[in-house]
C-alpha positions as CSV (number, residue, x, y, z in Angstrom):
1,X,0.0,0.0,0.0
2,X,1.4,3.0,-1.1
3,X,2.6,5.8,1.9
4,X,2.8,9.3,2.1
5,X,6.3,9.0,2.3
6,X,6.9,6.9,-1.1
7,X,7.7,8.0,-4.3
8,X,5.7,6.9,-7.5
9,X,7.8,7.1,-10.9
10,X,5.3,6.3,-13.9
11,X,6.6,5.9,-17.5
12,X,4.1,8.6,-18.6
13,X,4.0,6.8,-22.6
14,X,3.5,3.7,-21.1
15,X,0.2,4.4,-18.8
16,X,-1.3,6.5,-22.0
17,X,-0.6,3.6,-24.1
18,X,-3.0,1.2,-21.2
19,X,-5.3,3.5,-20.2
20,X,-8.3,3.4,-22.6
21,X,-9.2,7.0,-21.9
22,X,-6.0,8.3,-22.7
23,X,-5.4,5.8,-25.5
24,X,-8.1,7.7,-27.1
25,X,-6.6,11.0,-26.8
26,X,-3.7,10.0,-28.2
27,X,-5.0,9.2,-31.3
28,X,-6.2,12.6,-31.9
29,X,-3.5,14.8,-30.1
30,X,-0.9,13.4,-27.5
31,X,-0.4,16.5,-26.4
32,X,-3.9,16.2,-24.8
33,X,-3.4,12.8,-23.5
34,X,-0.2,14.0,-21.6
35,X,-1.9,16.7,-19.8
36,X,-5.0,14.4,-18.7
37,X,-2.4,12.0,-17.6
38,X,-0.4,14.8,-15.8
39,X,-4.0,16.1,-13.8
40,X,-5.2,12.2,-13.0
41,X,-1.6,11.7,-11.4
42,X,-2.0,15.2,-9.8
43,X,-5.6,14.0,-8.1
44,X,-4.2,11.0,-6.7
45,X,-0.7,12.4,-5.7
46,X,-2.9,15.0,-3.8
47,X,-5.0,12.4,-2.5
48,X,-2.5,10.3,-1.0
49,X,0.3,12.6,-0.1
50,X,3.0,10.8,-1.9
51,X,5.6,12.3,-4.4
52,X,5.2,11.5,-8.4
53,X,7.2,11.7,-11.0
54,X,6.4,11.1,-14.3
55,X,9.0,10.4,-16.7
56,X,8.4,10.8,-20.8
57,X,10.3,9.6,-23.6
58,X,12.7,12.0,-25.5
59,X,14.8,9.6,-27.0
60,X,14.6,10.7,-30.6
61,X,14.1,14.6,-29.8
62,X,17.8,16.3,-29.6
63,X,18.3,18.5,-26.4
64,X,19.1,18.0,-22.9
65,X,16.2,16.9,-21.5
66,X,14.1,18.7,-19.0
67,X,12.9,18.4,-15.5
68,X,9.5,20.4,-14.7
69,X,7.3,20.3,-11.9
70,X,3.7,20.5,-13.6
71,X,0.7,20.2,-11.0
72,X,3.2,19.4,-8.3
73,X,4.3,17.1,-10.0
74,X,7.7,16.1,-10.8
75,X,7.7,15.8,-15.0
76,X,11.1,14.3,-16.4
77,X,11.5,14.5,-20.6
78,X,14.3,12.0,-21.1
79,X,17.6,13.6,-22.6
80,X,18.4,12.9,-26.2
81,X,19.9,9.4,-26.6
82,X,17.8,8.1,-23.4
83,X,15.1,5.8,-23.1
84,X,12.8,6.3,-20.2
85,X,13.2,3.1,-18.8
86,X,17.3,4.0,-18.5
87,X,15.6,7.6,-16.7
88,X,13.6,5.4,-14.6
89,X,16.6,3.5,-13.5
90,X,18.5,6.5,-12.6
91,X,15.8,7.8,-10.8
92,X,15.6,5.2,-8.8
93,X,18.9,4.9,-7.3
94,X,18.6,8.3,-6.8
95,X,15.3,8.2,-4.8
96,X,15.9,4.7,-3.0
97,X,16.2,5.2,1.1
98,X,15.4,3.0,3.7
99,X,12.8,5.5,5.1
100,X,10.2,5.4,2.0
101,X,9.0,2.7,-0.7
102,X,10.0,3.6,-4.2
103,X,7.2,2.7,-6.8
104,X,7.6,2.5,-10.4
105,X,4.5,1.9,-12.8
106,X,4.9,0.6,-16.2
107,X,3.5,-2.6,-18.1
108,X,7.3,-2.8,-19.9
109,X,7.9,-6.3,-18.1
110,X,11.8,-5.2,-18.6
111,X,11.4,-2.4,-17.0
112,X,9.9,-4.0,-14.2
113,X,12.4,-6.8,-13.4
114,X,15.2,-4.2,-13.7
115,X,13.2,-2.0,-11.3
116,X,12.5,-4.6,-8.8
117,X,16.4,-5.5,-9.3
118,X,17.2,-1.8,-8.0
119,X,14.7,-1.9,-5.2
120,X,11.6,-0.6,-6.1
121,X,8.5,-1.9,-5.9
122,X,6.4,-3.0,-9.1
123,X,2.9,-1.2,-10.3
124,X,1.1,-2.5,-13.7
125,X,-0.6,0.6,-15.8
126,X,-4.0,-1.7,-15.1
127,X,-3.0,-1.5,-11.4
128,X,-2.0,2.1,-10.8
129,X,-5.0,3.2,-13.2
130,X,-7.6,0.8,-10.8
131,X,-5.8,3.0,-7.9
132,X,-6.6,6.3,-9.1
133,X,-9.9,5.8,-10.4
134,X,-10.1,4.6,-6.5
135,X,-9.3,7.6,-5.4
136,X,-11.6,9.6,-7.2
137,X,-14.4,7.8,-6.3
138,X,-13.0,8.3,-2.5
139,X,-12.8,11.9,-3.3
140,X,-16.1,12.3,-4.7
141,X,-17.4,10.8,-1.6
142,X,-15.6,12.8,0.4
143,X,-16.7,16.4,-1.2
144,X,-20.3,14.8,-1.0
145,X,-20.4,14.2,2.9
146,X,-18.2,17.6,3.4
147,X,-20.9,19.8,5.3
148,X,-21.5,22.8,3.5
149,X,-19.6,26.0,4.3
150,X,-20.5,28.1,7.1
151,X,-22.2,31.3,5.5
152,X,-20.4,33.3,7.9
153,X,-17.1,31.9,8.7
154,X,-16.4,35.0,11.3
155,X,-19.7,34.2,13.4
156,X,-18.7,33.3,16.6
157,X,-15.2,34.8,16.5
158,X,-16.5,38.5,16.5
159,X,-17.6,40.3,19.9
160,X,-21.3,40.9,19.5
161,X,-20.7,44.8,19.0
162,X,-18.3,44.3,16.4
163,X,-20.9,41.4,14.3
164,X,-23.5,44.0,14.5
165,X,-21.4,47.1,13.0
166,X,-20.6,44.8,10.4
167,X,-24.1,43.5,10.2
168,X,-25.5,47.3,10.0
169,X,-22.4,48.1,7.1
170,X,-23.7,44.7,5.3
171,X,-26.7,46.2,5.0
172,X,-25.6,49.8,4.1
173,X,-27.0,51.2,7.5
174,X,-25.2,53.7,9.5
175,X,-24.2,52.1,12.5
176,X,-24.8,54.0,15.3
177,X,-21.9,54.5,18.3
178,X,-22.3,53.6,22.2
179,X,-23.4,57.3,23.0
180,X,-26.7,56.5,20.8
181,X,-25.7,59.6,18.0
182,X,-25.0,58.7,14.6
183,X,-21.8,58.1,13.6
């Protein structure tokens, strides 16, 4: 079970690749399927506590790479000449300590032995996207029991004199001073 201390790295191609909804987007504009992939990740990251990164393929785009934080998130583009899966691997040894789980969600069954070989913990795409569509049913559930806000959020903090000033100025009254003139 995944701890608000652990660390999630999700090969980003790979998850929009599984996931149907984003599978879909792709095949009209992957720029799209990125960003809905970026905000589902953001939800559950949110929801849980723990740190994400998400790690995209550059491998055939010259540059240096980039690192990003998009939603909270931490976004990695791959540097030119580097798969994701060698990213995942740095990140990590980077990332590993004995205080926190390291996570790393692909379906690349390669990736995933080589992972589990560095010390982190293995999450299917069908596994990671069962947990976040968890978590926003939990969410949902929670927003729908919240109580609805208090219409006035300073009752009960203000001395009576001062709630009934205000009151009189809400109402665009004068409010009248302790020696009964007008003020």
């Amino acid at each position: 079970m995944l701890r608000r201390e652990d660390v999630l790295i999700v090969d980003g191609y790979n998850m929009i690749g599984a996931w149907p909804e984003l599978d879909r987007l792709k095949a009209t504009r992957l720029e799209d399927a990125r960003d809905r992939l970026l905000d589902m990740l953001a939800d559950y990251q949110g929801y849980l506590g723990l740190k994400v990164i998400v790690v995209f393929d550059a491998f055939r785009v010259p540059g240096a790479g980039a690192k990003l934080k998009q939603h909270r998130l931490g976004v990695v583009y791959t540097r030119e000449k580097e798969t994701a899966d060698e990213c995942i691997e740095r990140l990590v040894g980077e990332v590993t300590s004995v205080r926190r789980d390291v996570y790393v969600a692909t379906s690349d069954q390669t990736e995933q032995h080589v992972a589990f070989g560095r010390g982190a913990l293995r999450l299917s795409a069908r596994e990671l996207l069962l947990a976040v569509e968890e978590s926003r049913r939990e969410i949902g559930k929670t927003i729908r029991k919240a109580p609805p806000p208090k219409r006035n959020p300073l009752g009960g903090v203000l001395s009576d004199d001062v709630a009934r000033v205000l009151e009189q100025w809400r109402r665009g009254e004068r409010a009248s001073d302790d020696s009964g003139g007008k003020s």
